[in-house]
N, C-alpha and C positions, 0 to 999 in steps of 0.2 A: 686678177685682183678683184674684190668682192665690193662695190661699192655698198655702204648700207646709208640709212637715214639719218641722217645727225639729228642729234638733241641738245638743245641748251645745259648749260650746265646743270647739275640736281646737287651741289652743296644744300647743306638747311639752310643760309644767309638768301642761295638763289630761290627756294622754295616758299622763306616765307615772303619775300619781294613779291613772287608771282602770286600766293595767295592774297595779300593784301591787296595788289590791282584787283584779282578777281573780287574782292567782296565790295570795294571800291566802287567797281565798274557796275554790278549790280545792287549797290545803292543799300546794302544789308542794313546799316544802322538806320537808316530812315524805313525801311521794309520792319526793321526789331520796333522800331516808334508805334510805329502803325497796329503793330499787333498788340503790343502793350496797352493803344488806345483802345483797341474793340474789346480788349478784357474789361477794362475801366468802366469802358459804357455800360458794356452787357452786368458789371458788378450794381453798377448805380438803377439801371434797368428791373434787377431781376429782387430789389426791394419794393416794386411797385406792387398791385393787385393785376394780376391777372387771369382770364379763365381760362381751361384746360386746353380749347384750342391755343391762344393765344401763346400760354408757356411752353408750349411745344413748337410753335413759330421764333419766339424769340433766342433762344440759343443759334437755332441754324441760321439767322441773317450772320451774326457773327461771326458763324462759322463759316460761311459762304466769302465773309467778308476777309479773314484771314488764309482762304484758299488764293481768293484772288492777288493778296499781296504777297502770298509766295511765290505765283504764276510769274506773275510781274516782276519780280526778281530774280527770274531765271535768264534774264537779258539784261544788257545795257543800253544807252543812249546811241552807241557806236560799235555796235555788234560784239565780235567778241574777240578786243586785239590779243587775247591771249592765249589765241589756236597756237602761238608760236610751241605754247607749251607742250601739243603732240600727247604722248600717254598721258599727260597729268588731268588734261583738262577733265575729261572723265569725272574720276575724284573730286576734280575740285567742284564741279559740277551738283556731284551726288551730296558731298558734304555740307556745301550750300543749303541744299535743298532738305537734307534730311534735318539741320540744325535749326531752319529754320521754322521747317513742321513741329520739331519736339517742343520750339519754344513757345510756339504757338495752342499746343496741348495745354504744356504745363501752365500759360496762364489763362488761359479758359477753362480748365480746372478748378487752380486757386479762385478764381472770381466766384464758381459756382459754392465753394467751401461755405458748406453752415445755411443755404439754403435751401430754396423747394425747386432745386432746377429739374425742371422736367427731361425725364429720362435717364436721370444720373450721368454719371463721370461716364460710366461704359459706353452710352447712346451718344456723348458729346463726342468724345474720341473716335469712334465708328465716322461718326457720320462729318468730322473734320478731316479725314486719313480719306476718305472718298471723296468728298469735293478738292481734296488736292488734288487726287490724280484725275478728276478733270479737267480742273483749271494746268495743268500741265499739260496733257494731251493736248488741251485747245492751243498752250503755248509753243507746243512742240509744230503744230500744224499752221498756225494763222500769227506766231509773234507771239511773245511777251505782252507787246503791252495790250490785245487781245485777250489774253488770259482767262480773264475776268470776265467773258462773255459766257464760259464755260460752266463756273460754277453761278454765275446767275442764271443764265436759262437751266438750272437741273434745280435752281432755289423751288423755282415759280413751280416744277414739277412736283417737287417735293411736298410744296404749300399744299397744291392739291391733293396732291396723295396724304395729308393732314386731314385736308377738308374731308374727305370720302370717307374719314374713319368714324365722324358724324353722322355724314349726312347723307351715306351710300350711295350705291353699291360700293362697297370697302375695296382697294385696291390693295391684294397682298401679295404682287410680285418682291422678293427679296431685292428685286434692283434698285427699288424706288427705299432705301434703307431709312430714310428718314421717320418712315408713315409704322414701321414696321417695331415692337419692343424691344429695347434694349438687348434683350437675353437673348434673342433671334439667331440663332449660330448661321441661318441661309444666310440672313442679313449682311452679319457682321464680314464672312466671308468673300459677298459680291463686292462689298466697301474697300476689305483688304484687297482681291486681285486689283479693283480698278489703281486701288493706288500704287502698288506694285511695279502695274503696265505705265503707270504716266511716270514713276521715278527712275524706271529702265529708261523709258524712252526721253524723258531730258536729258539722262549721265551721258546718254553713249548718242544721242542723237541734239541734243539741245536745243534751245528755241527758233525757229524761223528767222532769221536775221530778214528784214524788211525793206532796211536800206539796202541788204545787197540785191533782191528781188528790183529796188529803183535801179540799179545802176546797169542792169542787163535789158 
């Protein structure tokens, strides 16, 4: 007789139970706040005057800032009670994370709509789609609430790699995507694998859980 590995039930009643913990548990409606606010700002922001370095810094905090709050919501306060879930977590995992990025496109978009955002839609998108998948890497390795160390330390790289398009020598590795044109196809590609590798690596590996690191 063949023992195999039991699973919770998978009715839809059970599925959307364990979805709703999951989005619960990682705080999604206040993570959707958050991103809604950095559109807001950067909308109010991006009516000011500013010179061409400048506009080319101000989008990416933003977007820095919305990497971070997806990081951060790829955990909770209390790890993750709903390993119980076995195959699902995965998914529930990915779809977190992927809903949360789109929604975080689509209003850092809209906010840009009808202005002089530097770079256009193409460069905002690139270079939000790669500070996730840093800020996830870092959360996959050092925690969730860590996250956010990932896509600020690549912010500050990034600044730089701005500065130098000035004030040289130009730095025109495709990694540093931010410093690089929109149209950049090297670019846009290094932005896509990175984000890629850090959304494989939350689905199927998920954040550090920290407290279980205290408890050994």
């Amino acid at each position: 007789m063949t023992v195999g590995t039991a699973y919770p039930e998978t009715t839809v009643p059970a599925l959307l139970r364990l979805a709703r913990l999951h989005l619960t548990s990682r705080r999604v409606p206040a993570a959707l706040a958050a991103i809604v606010a950095c559109a807001v700002v950067l909308r109010i922001a991006l009516h000011w005057r500013w010179n061409a370095y400048g506009a080319f810094q101000l989008p990416l905090i933003f977007e820095a800032g919305c990497a971070a709050v997806i990081a951060t919501a790829s955990t909770g306060p209390f790890g993750e009670p709903e390993r119980v879930a076995g195959r699902w977590l995965p998914l529930l995992r990915l779809a977190t994370t992927l809903t949360l990025t789109a929604v975080a496109a689509g209003a850092l978009a809209a906010a840009g709509l009808g202005t002089d955002l530097a770079g256009g839609t193409g460069g905002l998108l690139r270079n939000l789609a790669g500070l996730t998948g840093i800020a996830l890497l870092c959360a996959v390795f050092f925690g969730g609430a860590l996250g956010w160390t990932g896509s600020t330390a690549y912010l500050v790289i990034a600044t730089y790699g701005l500065y130098t398009q000035w004030h040289g020598p130009a730095l025109t590795t495709p990694w540093i995507w931010p410093a690089r044109p929109s149209a950049d196809i090297g670019a846009a590609l290094c932005a896509g694998l990175v984000f890629l590798v850090g959304v494989a690596a939350i689905a199927f590996r998920g954040a550090r859980d920290a407290s279980s690191d205290r408890d050994t």
